[in-house]
N, C-alpha and C positions, 0 to 999 in steps of 0.2 A: 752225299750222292752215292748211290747204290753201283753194282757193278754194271759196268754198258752192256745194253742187247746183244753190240754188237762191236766187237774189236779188230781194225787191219793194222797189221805191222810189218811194213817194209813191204809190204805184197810188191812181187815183179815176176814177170812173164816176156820171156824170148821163143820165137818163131824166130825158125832157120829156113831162110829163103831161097831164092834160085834155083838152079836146074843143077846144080849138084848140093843144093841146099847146104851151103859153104858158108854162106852169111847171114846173120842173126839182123833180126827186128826186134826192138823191145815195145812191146805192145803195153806195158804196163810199168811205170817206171817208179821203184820204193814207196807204194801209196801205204801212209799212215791214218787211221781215222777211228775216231769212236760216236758211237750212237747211242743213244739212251733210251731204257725203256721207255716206251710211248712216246715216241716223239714219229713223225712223220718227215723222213729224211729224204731229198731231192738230189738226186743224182745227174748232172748236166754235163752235156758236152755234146758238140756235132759228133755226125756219123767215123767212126772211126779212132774215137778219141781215146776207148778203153771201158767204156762201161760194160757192156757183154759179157767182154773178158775178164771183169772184176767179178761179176755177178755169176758167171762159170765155177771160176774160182772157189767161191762162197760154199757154191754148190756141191766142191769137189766133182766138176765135172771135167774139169782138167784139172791141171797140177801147178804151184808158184817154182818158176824158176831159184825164185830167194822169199823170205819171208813167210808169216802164217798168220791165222787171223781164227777168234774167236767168236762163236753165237751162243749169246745168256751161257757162257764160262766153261764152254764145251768146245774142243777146237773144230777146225774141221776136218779134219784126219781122223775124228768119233761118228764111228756113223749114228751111236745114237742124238747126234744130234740134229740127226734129220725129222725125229721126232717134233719137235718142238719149229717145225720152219714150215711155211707153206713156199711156193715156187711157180710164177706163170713165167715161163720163156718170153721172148718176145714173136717170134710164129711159131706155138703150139702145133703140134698136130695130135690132131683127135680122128680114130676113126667114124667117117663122116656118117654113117648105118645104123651107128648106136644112137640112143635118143637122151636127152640130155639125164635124166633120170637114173638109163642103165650105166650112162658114163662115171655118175658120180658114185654108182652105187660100185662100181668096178676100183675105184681110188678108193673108196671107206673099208674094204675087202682090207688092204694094206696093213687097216690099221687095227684090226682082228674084233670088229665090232660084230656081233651078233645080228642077225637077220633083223629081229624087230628093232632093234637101235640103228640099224643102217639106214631099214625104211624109215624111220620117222628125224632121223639127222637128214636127209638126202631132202625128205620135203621141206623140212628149215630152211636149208642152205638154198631150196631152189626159192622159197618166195624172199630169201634176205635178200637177194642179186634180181627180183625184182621177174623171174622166170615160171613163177606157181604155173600157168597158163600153158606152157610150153615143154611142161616135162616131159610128154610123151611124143615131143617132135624130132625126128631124128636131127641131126647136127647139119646133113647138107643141105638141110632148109633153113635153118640159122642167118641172118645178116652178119658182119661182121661185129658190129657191139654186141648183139648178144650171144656170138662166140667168144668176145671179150669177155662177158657177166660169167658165162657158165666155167671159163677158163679160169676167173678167182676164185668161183664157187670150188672147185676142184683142188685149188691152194690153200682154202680154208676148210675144207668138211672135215677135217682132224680137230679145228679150234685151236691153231698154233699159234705161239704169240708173238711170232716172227715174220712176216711176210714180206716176200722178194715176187716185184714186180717188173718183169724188162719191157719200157717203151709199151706200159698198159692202154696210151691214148693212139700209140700210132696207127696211122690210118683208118680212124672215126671221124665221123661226121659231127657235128658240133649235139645234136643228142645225143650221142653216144660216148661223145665226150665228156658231156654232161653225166651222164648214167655213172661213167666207171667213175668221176671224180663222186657224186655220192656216194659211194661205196667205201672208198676210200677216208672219206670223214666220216663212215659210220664205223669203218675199223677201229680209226685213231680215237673215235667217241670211247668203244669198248676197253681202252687202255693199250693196245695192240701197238706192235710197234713198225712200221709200216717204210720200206727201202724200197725208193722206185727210181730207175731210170729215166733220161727222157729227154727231148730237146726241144719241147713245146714247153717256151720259159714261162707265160703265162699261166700254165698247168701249176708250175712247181710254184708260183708267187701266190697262188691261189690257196695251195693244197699245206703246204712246206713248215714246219715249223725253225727247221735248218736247211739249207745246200750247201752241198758243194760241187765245184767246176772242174772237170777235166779236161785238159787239153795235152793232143800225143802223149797220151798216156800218163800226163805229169797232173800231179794237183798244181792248182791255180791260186785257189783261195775257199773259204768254213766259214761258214755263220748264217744269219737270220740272212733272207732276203732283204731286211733294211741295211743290215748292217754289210753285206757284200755292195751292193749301191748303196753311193752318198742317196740321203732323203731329202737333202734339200733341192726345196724347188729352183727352177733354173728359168720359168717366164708364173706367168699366169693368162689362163684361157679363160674368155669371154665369152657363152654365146646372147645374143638378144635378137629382138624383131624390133623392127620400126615401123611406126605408123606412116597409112595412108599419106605421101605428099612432102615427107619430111626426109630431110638428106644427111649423111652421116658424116661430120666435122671431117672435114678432108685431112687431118693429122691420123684419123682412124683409118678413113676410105684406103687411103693406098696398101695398109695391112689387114685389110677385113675379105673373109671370103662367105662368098654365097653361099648357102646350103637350102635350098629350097625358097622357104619365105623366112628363113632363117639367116643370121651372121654368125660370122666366129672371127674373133679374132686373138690374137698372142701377141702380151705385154709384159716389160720385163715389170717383177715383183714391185717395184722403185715406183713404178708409173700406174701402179692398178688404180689407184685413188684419183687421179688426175682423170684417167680413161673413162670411167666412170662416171665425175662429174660430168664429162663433154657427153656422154650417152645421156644423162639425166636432163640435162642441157638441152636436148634434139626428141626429149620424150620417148626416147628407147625402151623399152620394155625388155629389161634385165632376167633370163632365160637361169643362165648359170653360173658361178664362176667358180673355177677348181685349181687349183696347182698344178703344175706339168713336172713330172721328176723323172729321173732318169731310170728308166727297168733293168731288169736284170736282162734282156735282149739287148740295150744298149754297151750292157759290161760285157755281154757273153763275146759281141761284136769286134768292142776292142783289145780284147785279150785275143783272137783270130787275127787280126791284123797284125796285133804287136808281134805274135808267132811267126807270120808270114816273112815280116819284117826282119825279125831276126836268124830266120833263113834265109833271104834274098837280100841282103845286105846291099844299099846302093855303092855302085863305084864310084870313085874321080871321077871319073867320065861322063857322067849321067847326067840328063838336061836336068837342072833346075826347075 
């Protein structure tokens, strides 16, 4: 294995707070992490947790109070490493006047590309993000997904093989969500190696080839979406329809729910076969049956609680 994209070590970040800024917050607490080329890495944690400020960081858009961290073997304390990274904030601002075209062609300026290679990168980048149509719309006619689209577009018009995306899905509409998660596998298609933010867990269970969890600023836990959740199933789900006149084995009825002309019901793994029978039994017309496991929303869940908990300690005192 080759050297990681991308290397944190020890990264930590104190904010002095209060009104005579007397007291320190650690916004970021010794994060260690490596990433590897091409891999499509998920960065998770609710609001507040440290992602921002990891990805600031990165940025050298602020400073580590301790630690330092590398991209593709260039710290970041090298500004020519800026070369080699693309960057969408989590709320960009773009002036809203310019149209998506001049915007991009104003970023490839940067990278000292000649007039005719700018024109003809700019109209690439505008139909990869799926924008051919709209290049000459200014920005304050934009939705927000496709100030999302044209905002990657802007982090990749160099062709960097790094790309840092903060909270890409937040507040999209489920096409737009959709849009930016295609783009996203078209990166990671291209070999790219692809660091995104985010607290929409189905995103990164979708997109992810690794995550990892941040919480107050601390890591959690690294690895596959399988392997952070157990994959074993924990019921199994049914759905089917019944015919005209026929009733559903009262050992099912009390756990079955309506859904239109539709059932569902959840049986532990033990019992699928038995459940089954009794449906075939009652001439049930067998719909689907899938696994139920536990998401990574389920872990993200109880790592929050177990946090909480180990803040707010119960006392003696405390009803049972």
């Amino acid at each position: 294995m080759g050297t990681p994209a991308i290397e944190i070590d020890g990264l930590t970040k104190d904010y002095t707070v209060g009104f005579w800024r007397k007291r320190k917050r650690r916004s970021l607490d010794n994060l260690t992490l490596q990433i590897q080329e091409g891999e499509a890495f998920g960065f998770l944690g609710p609001n507040g947790a440290g992602k921002t400020t990891t990805l600031k960081l990165l940025m050298s858009l602020i400073f580590p109070t301790a630690g330092t961290a590398r991209v593709r073997g260039r710290s970041i304390d090298d500004v020519r490493m800026h070369r080699e990274i693309g960057y969408l904030p989590e709320q960009p601002y773009f002036y809203d006047y310019l149209t998506a075209r001049e915007l991009l062609d104003y970023y490839a300026r940067f990278f000292g590309y000649p007039a005719v290679e700018r024109s003809q990168r700019v109209t690439r980048f505008l139909e990869r993000v799926g924008l051919a149509e709209e290049g000459n719309v200014q920005l304050r006619k934009f939705s927000k997904g496709m100030m999302q689209r044209v905002g990657i577009a802007q982090a990749i018009v160099h062709d960097p093989q790094v790309i840092f995306l903060d909270e890409p899905m937040s507040g999209l509409d489920p096409v737009g969500r959709r849009e930016v998660r295609d783009i996203i596998l078209d990166l990671k298609r291209q070999g790219r190696t692809v660091f995104f933010s985010t607290h929409i867990l189905s995103d990164a269970e979708m997109l992810c080839d690794r995550v990892a969890v941040l919480l107050g600023g601390k890591l959690q836990g690294v690895g596959a979406p399988g392997e952070i959740v157990s994959m074993q199933a924990y019921a199994m789900e049914i759905f089917f329809e019944m015919r005209d006149g026929r009733l559903l084995p009262s050992a099912l009825a009390q756990h079955a729910t309506k859904i239109g002309e539709r059932f569902r019901v959840e049986v532990p793994e033990e019992q699928l076969y038995s459940a089954l029978e009794q449906l075939r039994g009652c001439e049930a017309r067998i719909l689907s049956v899938a696994p139920l496991r536990p998401t990574l929303e389920d872990y993200f869940l109880k790592l929050v609680a177990r946090d909480r908990a180990s803040q707010h300690p119960a006392e003696p005192g405390d009803a049972q």
